[in-house]
Phi, psi and omega in degrees: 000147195271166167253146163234152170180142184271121199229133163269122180244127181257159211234158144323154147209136180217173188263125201192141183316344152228089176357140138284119198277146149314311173230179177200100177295123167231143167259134185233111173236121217270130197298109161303056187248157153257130200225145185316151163289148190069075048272122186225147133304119157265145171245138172248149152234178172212076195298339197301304182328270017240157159224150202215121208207168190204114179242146169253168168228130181229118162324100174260003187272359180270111190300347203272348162257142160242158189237155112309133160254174201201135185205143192319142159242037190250139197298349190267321189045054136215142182243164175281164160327307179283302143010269147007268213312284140036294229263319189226035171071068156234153170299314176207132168242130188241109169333154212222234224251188221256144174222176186232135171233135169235208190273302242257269185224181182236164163225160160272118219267111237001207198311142189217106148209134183234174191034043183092345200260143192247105204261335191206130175275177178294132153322107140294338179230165154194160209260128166228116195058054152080354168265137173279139190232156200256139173214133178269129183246147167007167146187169172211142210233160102280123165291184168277006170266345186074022164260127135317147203214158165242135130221194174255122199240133144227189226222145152211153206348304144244035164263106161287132188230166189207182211206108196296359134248132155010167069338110205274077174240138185247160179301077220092026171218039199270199201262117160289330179203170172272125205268088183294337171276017206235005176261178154231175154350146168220092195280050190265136184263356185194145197180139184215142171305068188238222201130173348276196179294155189238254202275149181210116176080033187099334184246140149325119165203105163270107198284066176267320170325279197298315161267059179356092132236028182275161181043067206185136188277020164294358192258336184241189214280127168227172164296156171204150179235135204182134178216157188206191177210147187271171174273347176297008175098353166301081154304123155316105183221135185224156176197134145266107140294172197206205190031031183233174182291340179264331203215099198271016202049180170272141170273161192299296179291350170281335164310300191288000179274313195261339145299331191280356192288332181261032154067023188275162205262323174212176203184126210207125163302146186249187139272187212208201164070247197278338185297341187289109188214146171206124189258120198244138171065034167071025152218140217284148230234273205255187213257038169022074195028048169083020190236145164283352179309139168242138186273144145305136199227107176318328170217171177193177192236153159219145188266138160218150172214119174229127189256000000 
């Protein structure tokens, strides 16, 4: 049986060549697939907008589901989503974390690990207006219990640590260096780098500042990938499209208007623009900066369920 239910959200507005909505009506209507138990889908719209946006929600308190990070074994060390899915058996697969790319191969723009292995450590610094900023960013984790976590991480040699806030670096102002003692531990057997954080505790708190992603287009209207948890034991994995006629994407606080619409306890950008993809039953769902193409990609997240 399908669910439909209308959710009125209210927003930032700030003045800018594309409004920022005050609110964001989206209709959420649950997707006619069959699907493993404890996984539903949704398709969203707003024609008004327009927005055209697609969430899974998955029972991770159910063990029979499981979640993955992921990184490319292709020689290139990238893959398509569908590729992913292809390659490791996942019910859905979602792009991950940030990459540097050429004709030859990409690396991954901070921390990367999966199956235990710390594959790429964190950027600790990155120069913005000619200035270095010390930085923790996002990151979303698994333990070996297959519960999750969002906080903000970097690495000092193979330990991941994290920081019960930001790092307060503001634009011309930044932090000289990172207070490790002031971090703890981070006990994640798999785990990746994007940013920034949309939501913490329950609330909108978009960190771009702190994790200087300011003046960067990551900051304006994009295609976006965002994944968060409910306290209930949920994952969140949401894709927007956007640059299409139908679906124009988002700014970062309307991505976070439309994760707190699926209650999330935390919440984090993923990366975004042609890379934002999502594949469900080994076929892509949503429009790629309007193409059935899918960009190759260095990491993803993945769903599975074995019973």
């Amino acid at each position: 049986m399908n669910i439909v239910f209308l959710i009125y959200t209210l927003s930032f507005f700030a003045c800018s060549p594309v409004i920022r909505q005050e609110k964001i009506n989206m209709y959420w209507e649950q997707m006619d697939i069959e699907l493993p138990s404890g996984i539903i889908v949704f398709s969203g719209e707003n024609k008004t907008i327009p927005l055209k946006a697609w969430v899974a929600k998955v029972d991770y308190s159910n063990r029979d589901n499981k979640i993955a990070i992921l990184s490319s074994t292709d020689s290139d060390h990238k893959e398509t989503p569908e590729q992913f899915a292809q390659r490791t058996n996942a019910i859905i697969v979602i792009n991950a974390g940030y990459f540097l790319t050429d004709n030859k191969s990409a690396s991954h723009v901070g921390l990367l690990k999966t199956e235990g292995l710390l594959k790429e450590p964190a950027s600790h610094t990155v120069y913005r207006d000619n200035s270095q900023y010390y930085v923790s960013r996002g990151a979303f984790g698994i333990d070996s219990f297959g519960t999750v976590d969002i906080a903000w991480a970097s690495t000092r040699n193979d330990t991941i640590f994290v920081w019960d806030q930001a790092i307060q670096n503001r634009p011309g102002k930044p932090i000289l260096s990172l207070d490790f003692a002031k971090g703890k531990p981070w006990n994640m057997s798999e785990a990746v780098h994007a940013g920034p954080v949309l939501i913490t505790d329950g609330k909108i708190n978009i960190t771009t500042e702190e994790e200087v992603f300011f003046n960067t287009p990551i900051a304006g209207v994009q295609p976006r990938s965002a994944i968060g948890y409910t306290k209930n034991g949920e994952l969140i994995i949401m894709v927007v499209d956007g640059r299409q006629a139908d679906s124009r994407g988002v700014y970062l606080e309307e991505l976070a208007l439309l994760m707190s619409q699926f209650h999330c306890l935390e919440a984090m950008n993923l990366d975004g623009g042609g890379s934002s993809a999502m594949v469900l039953n080994r076929e892509l769902i949503n429009r790629p900066s309007g193409l059935f193409l899918q960009r190759e990609v260095m990491s993803a997240i993945g769903v599975y369920h074995q019973e």
